[in-house]
PDB file of N, CA, C, O and CB in Angstrom:
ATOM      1  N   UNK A   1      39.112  77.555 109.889  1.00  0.00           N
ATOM      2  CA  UNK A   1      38.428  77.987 108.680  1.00  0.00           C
ATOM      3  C   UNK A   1      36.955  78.230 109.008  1.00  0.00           C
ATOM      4  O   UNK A   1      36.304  77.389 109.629  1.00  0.00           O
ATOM      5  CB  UNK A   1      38.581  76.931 107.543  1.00  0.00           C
ATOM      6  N   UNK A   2      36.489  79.263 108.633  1.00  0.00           N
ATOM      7  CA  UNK A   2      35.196  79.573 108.588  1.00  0.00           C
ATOM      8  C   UNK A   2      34.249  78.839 107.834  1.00  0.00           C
ATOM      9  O   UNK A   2      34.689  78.618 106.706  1.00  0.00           O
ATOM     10  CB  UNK A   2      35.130  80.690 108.246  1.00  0.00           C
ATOM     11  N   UNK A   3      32.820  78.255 108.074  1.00  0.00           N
ATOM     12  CA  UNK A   3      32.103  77.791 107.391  1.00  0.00           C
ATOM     13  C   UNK A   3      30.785  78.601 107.731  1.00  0.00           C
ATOM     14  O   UNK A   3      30.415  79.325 108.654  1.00  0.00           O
ATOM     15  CB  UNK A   3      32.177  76.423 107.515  1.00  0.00           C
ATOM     16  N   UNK A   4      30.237  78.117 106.503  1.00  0.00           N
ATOM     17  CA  UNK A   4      29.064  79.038 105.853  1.00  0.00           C
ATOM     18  C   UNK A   4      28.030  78.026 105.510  1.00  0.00           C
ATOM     19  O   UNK A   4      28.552  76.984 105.117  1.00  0.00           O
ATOM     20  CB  UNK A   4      29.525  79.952 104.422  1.00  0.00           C
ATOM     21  N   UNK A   5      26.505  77.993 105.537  1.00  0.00           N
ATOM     22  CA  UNK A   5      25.312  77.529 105.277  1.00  0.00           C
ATOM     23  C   UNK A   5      24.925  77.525 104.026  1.00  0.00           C
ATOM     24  O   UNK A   5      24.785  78.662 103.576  1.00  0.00           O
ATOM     25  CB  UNK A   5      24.507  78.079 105.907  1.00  0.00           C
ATOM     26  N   UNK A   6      24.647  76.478 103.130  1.00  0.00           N
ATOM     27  CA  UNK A   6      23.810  77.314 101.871  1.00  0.00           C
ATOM     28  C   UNK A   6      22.684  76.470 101.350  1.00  0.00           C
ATOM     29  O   UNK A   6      23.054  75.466 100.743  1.00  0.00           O
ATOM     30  CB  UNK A   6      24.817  77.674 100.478  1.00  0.00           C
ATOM     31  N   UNK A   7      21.595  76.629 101.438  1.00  0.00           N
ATOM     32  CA  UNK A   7      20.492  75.797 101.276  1.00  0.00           C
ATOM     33  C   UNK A   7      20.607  75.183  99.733  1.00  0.00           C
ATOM     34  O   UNK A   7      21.416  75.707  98.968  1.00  0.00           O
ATOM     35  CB  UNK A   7      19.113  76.660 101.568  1.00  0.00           C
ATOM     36  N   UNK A   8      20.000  74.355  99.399  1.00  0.00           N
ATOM     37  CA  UNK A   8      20.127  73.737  97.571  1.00  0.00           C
ATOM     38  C   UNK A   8      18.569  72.633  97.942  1.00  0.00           C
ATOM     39  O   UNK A   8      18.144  71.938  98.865  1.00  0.00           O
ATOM     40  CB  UNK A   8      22.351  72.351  96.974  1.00  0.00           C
ATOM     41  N   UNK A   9      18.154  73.062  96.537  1.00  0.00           N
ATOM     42  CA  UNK A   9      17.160  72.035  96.155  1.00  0.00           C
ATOM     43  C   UNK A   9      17.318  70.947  95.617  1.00  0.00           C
ATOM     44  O   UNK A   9      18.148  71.288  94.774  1.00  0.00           O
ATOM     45  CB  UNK A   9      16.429  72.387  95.505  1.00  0.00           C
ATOM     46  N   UNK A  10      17.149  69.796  95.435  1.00  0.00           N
ATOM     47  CA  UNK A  10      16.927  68.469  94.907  1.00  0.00           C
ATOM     48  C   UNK A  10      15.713  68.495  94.246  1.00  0.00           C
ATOM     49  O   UNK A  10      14.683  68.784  94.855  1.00  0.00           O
ATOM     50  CB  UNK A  10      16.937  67.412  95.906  1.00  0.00           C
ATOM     51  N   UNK A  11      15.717  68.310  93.434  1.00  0.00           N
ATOM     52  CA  UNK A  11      14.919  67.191  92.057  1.00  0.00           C
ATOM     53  C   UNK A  11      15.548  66.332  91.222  1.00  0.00           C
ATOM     54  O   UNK A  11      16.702  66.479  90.820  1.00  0.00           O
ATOM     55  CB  UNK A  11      14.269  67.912  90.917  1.00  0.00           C
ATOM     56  N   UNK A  12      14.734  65.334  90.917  1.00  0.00           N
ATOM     57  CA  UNK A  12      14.933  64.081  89.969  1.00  0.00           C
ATOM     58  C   UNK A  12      14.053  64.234  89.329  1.00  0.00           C
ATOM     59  O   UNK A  12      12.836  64.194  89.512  1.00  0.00           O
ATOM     60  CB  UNK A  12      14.969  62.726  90.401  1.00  0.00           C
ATOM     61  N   UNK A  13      14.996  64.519  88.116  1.00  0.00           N
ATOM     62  CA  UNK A  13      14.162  64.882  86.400  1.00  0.00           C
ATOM     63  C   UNK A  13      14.043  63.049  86.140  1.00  0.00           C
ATOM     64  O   UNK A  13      14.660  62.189  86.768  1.00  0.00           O
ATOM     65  CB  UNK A  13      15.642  66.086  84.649  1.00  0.00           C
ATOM     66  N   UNK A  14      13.110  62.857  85.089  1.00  0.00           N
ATOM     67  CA  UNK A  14      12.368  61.687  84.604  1.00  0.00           C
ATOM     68  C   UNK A  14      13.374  60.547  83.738  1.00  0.00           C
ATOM     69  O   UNK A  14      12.971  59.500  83.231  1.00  0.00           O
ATOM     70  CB  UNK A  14      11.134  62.297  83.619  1.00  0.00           C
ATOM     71  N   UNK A  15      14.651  61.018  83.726  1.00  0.00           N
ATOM     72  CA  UNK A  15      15.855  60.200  83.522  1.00  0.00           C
ATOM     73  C   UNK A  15      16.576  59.189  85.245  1.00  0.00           C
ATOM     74  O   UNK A  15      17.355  58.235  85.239  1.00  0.00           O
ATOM     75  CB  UNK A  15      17.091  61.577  82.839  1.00  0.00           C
ATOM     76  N   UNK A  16      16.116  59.688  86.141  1.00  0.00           N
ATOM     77  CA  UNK A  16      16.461  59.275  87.291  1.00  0.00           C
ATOM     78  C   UNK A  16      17.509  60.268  87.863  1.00  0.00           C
ATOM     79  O   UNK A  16      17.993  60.315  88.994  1.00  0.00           O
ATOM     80  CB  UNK A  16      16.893  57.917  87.184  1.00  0.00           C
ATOM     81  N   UNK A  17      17.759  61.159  86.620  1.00  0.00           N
ATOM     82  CA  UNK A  17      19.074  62.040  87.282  1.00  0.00           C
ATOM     83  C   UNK A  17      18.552  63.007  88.500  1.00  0.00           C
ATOM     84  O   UNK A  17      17.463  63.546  88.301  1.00  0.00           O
ATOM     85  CB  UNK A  17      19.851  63.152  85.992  1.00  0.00           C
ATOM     86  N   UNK A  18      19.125  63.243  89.572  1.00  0.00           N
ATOM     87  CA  UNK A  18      19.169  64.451  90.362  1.00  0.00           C
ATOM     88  C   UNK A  18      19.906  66.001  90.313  1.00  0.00           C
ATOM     89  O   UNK A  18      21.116  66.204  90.414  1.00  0.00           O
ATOM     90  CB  UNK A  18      19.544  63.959  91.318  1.00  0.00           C
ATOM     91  N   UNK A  19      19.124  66.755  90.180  1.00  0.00           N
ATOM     92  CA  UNK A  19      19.437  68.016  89.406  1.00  0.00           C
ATOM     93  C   UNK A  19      19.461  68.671  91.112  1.00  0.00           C
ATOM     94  O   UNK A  19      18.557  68.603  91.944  1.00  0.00           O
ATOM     95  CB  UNK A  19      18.052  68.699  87.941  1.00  0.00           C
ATOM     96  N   UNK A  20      20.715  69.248  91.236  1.00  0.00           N
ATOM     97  CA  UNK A  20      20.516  70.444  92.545  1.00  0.00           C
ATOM     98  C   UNK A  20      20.531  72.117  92.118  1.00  0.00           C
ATOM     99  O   UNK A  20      20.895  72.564  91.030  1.00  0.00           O
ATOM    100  CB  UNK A  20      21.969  70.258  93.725  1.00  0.00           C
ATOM    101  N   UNK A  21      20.179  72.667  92.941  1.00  0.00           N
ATOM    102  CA  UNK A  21      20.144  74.365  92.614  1.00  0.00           C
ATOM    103  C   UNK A  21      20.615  75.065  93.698  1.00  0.00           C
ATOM    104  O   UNK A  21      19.923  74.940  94.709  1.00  0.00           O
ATOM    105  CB  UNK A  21      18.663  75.018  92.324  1.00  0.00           C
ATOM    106  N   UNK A  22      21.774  75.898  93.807  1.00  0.00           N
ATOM    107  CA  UNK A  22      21.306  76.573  94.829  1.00  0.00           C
ATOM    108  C   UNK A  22      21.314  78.091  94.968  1.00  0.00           C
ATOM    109  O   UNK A  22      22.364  78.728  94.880  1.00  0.00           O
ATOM    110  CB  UNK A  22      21.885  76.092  95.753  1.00  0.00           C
ATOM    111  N   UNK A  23      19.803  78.820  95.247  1.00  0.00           N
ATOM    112  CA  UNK A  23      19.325  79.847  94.949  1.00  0.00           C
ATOM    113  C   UNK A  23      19.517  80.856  95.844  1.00  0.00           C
ATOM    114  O   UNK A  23      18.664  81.716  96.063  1.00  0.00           O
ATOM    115  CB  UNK A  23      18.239  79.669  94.691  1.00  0.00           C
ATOM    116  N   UNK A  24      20.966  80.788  96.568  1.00  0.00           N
ATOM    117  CA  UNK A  24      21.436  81.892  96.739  1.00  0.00           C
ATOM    118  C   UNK A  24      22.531  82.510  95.780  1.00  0.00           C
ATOM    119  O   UNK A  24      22.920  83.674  95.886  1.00  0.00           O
ATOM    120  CB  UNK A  24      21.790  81.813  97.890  1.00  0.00           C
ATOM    121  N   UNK A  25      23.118  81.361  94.568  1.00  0.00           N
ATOM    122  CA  UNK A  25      23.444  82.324  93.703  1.00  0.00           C
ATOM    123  C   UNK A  25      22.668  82.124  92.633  1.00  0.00           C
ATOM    124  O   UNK A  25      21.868  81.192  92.547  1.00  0.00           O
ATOM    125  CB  UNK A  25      24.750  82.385  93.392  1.00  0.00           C
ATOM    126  N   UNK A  26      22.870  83.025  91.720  1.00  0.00           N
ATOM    127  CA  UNK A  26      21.936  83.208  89.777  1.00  0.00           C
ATOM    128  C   UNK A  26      22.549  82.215  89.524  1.00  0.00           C
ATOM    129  O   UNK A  26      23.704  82.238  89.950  1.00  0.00           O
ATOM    130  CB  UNK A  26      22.226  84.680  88.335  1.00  0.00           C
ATOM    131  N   UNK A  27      22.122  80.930  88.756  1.00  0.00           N
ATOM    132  CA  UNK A  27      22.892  79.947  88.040  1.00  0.00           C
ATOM    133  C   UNK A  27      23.539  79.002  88.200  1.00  0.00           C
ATOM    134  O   UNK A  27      24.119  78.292  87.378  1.00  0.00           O
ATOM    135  CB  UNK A  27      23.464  80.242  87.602  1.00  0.00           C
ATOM    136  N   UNK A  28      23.443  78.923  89.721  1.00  0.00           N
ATOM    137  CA  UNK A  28      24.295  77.860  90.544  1.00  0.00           C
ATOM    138  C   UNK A  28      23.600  76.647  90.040  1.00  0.00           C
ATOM    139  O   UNK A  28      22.437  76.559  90.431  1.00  0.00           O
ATOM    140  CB  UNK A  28      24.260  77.996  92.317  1.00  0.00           C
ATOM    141  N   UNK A  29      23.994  75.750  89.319  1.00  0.00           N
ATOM    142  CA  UNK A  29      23.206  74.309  89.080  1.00  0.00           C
ATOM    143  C   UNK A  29      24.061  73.224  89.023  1.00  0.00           C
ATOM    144  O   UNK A  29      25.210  73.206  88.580  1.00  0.00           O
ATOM    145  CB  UNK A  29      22.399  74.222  87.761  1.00  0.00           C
ATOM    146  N   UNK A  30      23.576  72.544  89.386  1.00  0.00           N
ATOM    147  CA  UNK A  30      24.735  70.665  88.992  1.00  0.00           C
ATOM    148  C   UNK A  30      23.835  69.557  88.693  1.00  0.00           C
ATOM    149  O   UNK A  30      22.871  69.683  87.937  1.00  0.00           O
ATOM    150  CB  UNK A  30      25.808  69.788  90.665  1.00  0.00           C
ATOM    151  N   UNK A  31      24.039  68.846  89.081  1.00  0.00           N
ATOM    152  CA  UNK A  31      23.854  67.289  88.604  1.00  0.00           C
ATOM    153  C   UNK A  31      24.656  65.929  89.109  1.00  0.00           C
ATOM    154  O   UNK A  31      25.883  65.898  89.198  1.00  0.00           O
ATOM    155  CB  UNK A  31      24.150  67.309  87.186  1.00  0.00           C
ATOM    156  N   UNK A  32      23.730  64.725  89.450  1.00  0.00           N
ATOM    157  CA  UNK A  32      24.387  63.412  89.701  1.00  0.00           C
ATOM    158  C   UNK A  32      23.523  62.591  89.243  1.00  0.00           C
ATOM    159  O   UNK A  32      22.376  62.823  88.861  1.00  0.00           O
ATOM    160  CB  UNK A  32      24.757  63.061  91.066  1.00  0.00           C
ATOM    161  N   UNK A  33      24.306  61.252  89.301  1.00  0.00           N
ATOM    162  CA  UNK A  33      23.481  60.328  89.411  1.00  0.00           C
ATOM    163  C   UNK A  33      22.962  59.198  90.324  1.00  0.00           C
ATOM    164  O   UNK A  33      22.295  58.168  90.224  1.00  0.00           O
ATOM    165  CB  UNK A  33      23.712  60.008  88.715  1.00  0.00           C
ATOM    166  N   UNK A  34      23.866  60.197  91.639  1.00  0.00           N
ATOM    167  CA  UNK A  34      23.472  59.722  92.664  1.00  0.00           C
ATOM    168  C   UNK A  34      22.786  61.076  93.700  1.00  0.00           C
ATOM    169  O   UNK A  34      22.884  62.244  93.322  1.00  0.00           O
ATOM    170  CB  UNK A  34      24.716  58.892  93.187  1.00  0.00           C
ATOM    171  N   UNK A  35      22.277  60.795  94.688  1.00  0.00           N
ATOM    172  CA  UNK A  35      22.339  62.586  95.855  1.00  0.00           C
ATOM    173  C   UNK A  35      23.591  62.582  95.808  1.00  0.00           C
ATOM    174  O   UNK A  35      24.183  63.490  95.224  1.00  0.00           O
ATOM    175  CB  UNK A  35      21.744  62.752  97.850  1.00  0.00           C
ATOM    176  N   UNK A  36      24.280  61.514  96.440  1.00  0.00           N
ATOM    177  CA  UNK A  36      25.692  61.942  97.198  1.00  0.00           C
ATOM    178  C   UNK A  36      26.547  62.836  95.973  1.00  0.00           C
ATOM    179  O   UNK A  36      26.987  63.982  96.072  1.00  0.00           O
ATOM    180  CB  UNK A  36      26.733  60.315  97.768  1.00  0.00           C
ATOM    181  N   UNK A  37      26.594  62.241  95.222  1.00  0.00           N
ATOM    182  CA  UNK A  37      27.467  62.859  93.483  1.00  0.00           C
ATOM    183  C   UNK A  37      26.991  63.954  93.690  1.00  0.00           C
ATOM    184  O   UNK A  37      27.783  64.836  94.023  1.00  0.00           O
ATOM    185  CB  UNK A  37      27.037  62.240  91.655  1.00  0.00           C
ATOM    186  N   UNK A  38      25.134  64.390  93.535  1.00  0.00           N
ATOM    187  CA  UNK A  38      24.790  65.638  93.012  1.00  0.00           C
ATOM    188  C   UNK A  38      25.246  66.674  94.047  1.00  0.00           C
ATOM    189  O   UNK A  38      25.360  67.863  93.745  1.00  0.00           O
ATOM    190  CB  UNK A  38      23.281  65.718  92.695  1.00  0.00           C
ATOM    191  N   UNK A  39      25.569  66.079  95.583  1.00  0.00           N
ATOM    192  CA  UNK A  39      26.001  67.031  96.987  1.00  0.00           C
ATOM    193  C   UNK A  39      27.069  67.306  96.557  1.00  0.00           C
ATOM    194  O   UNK A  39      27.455  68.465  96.712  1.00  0.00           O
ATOM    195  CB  UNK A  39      26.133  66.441  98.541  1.00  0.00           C
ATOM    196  N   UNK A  40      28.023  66.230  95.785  1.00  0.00           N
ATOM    197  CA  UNK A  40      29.625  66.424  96.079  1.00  0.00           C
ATOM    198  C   UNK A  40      29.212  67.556  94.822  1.00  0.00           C
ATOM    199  O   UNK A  40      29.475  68.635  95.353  1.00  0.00           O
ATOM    200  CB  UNK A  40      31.094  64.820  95.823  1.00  0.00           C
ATOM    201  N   UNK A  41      28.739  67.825  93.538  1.00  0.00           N
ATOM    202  CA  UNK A  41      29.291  68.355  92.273  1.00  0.00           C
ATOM    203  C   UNK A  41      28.103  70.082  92.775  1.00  0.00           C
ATOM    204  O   UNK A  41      27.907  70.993  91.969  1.00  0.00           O
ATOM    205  CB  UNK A  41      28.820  67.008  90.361  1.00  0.00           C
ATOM    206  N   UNK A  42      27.825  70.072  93.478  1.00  0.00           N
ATOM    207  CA  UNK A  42      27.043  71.416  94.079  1.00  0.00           C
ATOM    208  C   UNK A  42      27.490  71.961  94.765  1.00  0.00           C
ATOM    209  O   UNK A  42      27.377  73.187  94.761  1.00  0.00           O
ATOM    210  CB  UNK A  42      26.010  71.416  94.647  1.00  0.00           C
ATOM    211  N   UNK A  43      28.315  71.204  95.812  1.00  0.00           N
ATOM    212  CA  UNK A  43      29.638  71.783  96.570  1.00  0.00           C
ATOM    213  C   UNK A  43      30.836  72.835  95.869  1.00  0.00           C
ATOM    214  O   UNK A  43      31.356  73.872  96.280  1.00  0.00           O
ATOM    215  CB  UNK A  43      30.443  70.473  96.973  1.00  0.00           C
ATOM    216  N   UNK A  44      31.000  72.019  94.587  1.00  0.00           N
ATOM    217  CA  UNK A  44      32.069  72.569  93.891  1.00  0.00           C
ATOM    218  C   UNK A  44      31.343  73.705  93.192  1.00  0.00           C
ATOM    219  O   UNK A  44      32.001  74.733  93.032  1.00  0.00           O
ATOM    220  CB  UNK A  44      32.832  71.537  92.933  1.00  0.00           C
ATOM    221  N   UNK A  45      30.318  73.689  92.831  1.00  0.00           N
ATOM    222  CA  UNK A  45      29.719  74.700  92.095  1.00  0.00           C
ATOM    223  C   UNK A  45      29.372  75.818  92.574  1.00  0.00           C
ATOM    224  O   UNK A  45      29.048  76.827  91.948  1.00  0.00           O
ATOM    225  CB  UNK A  45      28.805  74.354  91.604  1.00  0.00           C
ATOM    226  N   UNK A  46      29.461  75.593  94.200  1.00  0.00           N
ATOM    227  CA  UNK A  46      29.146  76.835  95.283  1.00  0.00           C
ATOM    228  C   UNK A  46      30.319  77.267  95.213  1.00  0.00           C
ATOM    229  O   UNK A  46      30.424  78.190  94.405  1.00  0.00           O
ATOM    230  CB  UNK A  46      28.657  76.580  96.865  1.00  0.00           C
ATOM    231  N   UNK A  47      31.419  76.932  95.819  1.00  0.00           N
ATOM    232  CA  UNK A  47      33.026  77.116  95.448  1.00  0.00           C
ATOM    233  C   UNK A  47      33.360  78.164  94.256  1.00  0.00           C
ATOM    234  O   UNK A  47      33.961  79.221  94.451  1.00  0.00           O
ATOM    235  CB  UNK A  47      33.659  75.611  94.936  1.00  0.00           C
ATOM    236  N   UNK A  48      32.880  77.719  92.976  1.00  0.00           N
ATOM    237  CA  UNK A  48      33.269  78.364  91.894  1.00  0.00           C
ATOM    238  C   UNK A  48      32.276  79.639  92.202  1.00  0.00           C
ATOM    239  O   UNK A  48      32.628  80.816  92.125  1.00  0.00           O
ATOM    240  CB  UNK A  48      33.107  77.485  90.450  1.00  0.00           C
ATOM    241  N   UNK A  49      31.404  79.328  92.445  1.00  0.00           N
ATOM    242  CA  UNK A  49      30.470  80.886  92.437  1.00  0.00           C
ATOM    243  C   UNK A  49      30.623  81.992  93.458  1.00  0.00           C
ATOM    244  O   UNK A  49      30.151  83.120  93.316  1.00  0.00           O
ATOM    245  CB  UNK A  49      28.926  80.618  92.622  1.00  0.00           C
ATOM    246  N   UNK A  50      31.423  81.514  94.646  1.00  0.00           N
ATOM    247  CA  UNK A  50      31.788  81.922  96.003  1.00  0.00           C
ATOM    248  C   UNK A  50      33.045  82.915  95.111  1.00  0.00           C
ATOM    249  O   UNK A  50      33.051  84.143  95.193  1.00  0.00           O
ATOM    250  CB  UNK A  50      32.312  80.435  97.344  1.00  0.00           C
ATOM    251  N   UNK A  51      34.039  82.144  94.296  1.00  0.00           N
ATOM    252  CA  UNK A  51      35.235  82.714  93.988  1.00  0.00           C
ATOM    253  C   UNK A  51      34.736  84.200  92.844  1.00  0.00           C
ATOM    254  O   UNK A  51      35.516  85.120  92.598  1.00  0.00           O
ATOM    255  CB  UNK A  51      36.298  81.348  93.230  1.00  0.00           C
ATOM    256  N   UNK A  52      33.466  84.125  92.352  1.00  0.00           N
ATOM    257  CA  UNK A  52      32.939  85.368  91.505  1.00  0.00           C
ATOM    258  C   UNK A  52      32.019  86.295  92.084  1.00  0.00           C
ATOM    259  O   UNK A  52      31.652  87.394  91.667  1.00  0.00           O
ATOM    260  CB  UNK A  52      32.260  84.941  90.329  1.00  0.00           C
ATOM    261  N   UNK A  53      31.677  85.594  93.230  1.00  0.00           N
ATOM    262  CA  UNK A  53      30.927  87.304  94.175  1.00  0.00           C
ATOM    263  C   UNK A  53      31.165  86.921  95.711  1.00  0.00           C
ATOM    264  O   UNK A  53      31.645  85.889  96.181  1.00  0.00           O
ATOM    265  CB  UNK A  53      28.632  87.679  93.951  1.00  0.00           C
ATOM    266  N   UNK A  54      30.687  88.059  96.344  1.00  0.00           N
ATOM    267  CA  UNK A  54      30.776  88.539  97.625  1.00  0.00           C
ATOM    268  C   UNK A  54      29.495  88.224  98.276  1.00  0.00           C
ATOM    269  O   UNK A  54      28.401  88.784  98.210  1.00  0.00           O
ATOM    270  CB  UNK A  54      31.102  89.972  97.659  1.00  0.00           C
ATOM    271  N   UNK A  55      29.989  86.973  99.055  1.00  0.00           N
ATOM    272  CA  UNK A  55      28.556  86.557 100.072  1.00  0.00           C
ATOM    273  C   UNK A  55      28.701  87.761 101.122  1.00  0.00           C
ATOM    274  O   UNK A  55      29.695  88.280 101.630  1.00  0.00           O
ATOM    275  CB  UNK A  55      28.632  84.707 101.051  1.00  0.00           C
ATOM    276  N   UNK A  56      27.079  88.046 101.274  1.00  0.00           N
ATOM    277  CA  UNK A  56      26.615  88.456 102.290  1.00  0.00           C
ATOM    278  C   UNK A  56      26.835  88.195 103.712  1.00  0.00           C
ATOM    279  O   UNK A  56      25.749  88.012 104.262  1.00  0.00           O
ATOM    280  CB  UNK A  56      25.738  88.316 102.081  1.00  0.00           C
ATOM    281  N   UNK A  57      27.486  88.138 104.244  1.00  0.00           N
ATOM    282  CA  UNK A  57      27.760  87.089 105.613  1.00  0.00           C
ATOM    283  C   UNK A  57      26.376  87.906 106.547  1.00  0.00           C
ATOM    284  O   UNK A  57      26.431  87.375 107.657  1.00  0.00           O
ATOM    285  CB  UNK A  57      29.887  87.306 106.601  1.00  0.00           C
ATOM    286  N   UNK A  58      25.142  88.994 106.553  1.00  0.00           N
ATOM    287  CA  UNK A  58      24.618  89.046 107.039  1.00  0.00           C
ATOM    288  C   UNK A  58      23.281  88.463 106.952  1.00  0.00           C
ATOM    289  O   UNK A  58      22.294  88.583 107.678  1.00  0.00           O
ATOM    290  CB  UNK A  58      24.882  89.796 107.143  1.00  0.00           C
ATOM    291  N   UNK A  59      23.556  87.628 105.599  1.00  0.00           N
ATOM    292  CA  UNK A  59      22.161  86.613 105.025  1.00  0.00           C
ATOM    293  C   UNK A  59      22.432  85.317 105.753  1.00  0.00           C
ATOM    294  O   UNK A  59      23.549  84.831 105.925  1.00  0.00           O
ATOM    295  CB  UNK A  59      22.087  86.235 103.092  1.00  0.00           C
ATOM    296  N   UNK A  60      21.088  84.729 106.229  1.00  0.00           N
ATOM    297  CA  UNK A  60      21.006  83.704 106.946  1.00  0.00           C
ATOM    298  C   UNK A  60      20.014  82.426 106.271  1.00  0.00           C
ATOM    299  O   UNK A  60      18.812  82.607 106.469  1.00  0.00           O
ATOM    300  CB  UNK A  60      20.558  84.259 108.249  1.00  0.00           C
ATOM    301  N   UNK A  61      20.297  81.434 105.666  1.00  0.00           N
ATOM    302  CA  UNK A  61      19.305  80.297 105.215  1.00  0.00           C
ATOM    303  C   UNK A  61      18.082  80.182 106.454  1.00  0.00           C
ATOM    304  O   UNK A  61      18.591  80.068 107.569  1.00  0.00           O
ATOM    305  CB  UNK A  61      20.253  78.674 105.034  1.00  0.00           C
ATOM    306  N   UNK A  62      16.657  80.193 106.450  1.00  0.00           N
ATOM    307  CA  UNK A  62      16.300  79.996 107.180  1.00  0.00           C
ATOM    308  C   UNK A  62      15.132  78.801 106.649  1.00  0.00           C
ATOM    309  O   UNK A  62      14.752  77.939 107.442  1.00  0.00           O
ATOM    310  CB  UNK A  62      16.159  81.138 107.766  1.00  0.00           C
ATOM    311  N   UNK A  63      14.804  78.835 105.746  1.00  0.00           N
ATOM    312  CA  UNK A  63      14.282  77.229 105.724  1.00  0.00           C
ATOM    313  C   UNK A  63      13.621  77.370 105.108  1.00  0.00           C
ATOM    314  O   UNK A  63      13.381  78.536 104.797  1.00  0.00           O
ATOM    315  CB  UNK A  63      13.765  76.420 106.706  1.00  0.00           C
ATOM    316  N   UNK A  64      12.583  75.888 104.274  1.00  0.00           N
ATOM    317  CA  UNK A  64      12.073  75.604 102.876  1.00  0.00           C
ATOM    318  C   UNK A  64      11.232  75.100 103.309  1.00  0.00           C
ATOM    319  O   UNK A  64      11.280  74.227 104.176  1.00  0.00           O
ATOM    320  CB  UNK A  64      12.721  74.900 101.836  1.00  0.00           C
ATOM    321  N   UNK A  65       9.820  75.766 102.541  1.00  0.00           N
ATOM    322  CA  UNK A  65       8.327  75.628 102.795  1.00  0.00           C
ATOM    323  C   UNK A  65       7.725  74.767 101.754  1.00  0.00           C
ATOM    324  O   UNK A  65       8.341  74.781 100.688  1.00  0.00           O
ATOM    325  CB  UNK A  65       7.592  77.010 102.801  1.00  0.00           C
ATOM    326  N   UNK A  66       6.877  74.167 101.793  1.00  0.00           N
ATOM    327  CA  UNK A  66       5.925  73.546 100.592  1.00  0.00           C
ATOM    328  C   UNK A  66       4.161  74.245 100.929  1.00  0.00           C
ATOM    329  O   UNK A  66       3.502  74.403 101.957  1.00  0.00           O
ATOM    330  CB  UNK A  66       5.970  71.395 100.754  1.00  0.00           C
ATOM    331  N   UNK A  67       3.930  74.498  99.542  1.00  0.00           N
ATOM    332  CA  UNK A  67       2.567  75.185  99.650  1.00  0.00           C
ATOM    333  C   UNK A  67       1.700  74.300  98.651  1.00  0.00           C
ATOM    334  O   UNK A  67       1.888  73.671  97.609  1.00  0.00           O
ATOM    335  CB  UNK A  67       2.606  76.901  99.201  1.00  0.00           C
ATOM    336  N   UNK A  68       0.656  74.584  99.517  1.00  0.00           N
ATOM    337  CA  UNK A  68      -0.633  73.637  98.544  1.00  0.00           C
ATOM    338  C   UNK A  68      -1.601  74.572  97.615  1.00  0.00           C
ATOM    339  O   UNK A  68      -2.561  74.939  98.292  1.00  0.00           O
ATOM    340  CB  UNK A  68      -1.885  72.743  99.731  1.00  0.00           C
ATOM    341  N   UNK A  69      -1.649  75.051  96.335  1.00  0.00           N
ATOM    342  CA  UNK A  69      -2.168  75.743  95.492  1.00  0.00           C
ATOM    343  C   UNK A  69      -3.235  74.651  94.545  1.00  0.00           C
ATOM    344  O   UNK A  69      -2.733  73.814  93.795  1.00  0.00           O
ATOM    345  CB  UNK A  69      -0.967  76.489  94.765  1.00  0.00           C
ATOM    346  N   UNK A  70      -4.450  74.766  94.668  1.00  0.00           N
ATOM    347  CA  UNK A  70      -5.465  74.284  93.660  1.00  0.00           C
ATOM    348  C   UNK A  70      -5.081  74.753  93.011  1.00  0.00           C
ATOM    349  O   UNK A  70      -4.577  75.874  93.071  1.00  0.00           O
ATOM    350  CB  UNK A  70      -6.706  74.366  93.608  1.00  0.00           C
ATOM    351  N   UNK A  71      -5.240  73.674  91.683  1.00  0.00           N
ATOM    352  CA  UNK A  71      -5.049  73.766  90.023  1.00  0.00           C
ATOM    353  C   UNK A  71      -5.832  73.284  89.292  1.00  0.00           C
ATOM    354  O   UNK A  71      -5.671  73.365  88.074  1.00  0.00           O
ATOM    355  CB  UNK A  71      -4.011  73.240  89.486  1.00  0.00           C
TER     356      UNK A  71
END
């Protein structure tokens, strides 16, 4: 079986919950209340979104920056 890369963000909203995203598809979102939960229920949510479009297999994750912007 072929496997595929897909980057996802983590945050913990002010309930303690962990909210994941992942922004290679529109809308991909989940939730735990643990990481491990929010990995396992983002997994499935890639799954479901995999089964409604056509990955790119020539797009490559290449990695997540943090920037420092005065405010």
């Amino acid at each position: 079986m072929k496997r595929k890369h897909f980057p996802i963000i983590i945050e913990q909203d002010v309930d303690d919950v962990f909210i994941v995203t992942c922004p290679v598809f529109k809308g991909c979102h989940s939730y735990g209340y643990t990481i491990d939960e929010a990995i396992k229920n983002i997994t499935e949510a890639i799954g479901s979104c995999m089964e409604d479009i056509i990955v790119d297999d020539h797009t490559q994750f290449v990695g997540v920056r943090d920037i420092e912007i005065a405010v």
